[in-house]
N, C-alpha and C positions, 0 to 999 in steps of 0.2 A: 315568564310566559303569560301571553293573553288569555285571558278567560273565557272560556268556549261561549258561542255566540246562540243563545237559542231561537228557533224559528218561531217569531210573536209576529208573524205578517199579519197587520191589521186593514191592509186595504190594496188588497190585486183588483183592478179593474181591467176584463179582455172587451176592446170596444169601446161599448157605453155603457156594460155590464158591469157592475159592482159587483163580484164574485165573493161570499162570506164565507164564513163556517169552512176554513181550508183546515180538511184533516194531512195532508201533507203536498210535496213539491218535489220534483227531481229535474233539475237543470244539467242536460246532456254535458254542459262545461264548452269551452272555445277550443277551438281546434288550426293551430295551421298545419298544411300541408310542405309534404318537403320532396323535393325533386332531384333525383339521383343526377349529378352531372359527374360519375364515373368515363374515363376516360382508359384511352391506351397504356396513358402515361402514369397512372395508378399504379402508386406500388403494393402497397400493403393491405390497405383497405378503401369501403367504396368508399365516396363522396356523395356529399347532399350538400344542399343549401335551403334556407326555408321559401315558399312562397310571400310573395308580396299579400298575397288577400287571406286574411281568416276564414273561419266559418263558425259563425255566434254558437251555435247551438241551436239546439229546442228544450223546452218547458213542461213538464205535466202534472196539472193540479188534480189532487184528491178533493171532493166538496163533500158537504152533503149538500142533499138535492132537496130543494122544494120546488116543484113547477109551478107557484102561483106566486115563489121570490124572484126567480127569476127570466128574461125575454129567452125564448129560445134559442138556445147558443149553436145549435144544430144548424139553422139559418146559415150562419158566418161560416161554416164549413163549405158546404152545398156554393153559398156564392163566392167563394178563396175570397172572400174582401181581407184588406190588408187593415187588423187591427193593432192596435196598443198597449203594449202591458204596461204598468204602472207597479211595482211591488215597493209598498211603505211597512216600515217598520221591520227591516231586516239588518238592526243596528249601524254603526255608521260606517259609509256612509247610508244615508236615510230613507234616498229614494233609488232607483232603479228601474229606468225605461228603456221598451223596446218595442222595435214593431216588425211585424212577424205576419203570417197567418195561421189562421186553424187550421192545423191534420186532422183533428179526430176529437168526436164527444160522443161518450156513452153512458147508459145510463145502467145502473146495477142494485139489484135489492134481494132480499129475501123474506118469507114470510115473518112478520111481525118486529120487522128489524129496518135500523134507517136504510133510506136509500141515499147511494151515493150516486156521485156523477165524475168520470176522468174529463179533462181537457187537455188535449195536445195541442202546442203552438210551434211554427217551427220559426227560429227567427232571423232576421234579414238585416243589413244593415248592423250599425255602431250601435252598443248597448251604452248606454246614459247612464253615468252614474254621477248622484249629487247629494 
């Protein structure tokens, strides 16, 4: 049995954004869809077949936050521009691209304690892995 793989992502970049300090990540996972082609002629049980097209998923990073580390990622929400993820260092393979765009960034704190930041990505297209 292979050896659990731990999460050492040293460089997610959304955009042109160098995103640091990832306290964690959750990748929705690939999804295809399946289409009932039950019929008359069905005896026992239904019938599916899968679809031709997936659906990637979406992404969301835990950070912590510094506003003066980094460009306002709130921007890329507001304008859906279609950015780029890049995740290195998530054992091999190495690298891991995808382009998507931003759902959602928020930002969260409490008195005397770090602030963090979510980002949701939702993603489009063939995920790259190399």
């Amino acid at each position: 049995m292979a050896a659990p793989v731990l999460l050492t992502a040293t460089d997610v970049t959304v955009g042109v954004t160098a995103v640091s300090k990832i306290l964690s990540m959750d990748w929705s996972g690939i999804e295809r869809g399946v289409v009932d082609v039950t019929h008359t002629l069905s005896s026992v049980a239904r019938e599916f077949i899968p679809t031709d097209l997936y659906d990637p998923g979406a992404v969301t990073f835990e950070v912590e936050f510094d506003p003066t580390d980094n460009q306002p990622l709130d921007d890329l929400v507001l304008a859906a521009a279609t950015v780029t993820i890049d995740m290195a260092g998530l054992g091999t393979p190495n690298l891991w691209s995808a382009s998507g765009f931003m759902t959602s960034f928020s930002i969260s704190g409490t008195n005397e304690e770090m602030m963090t930041a979510s980002i949701g990505v939702k993603f489009t297209g063939v995920i790259a892995v190399a």
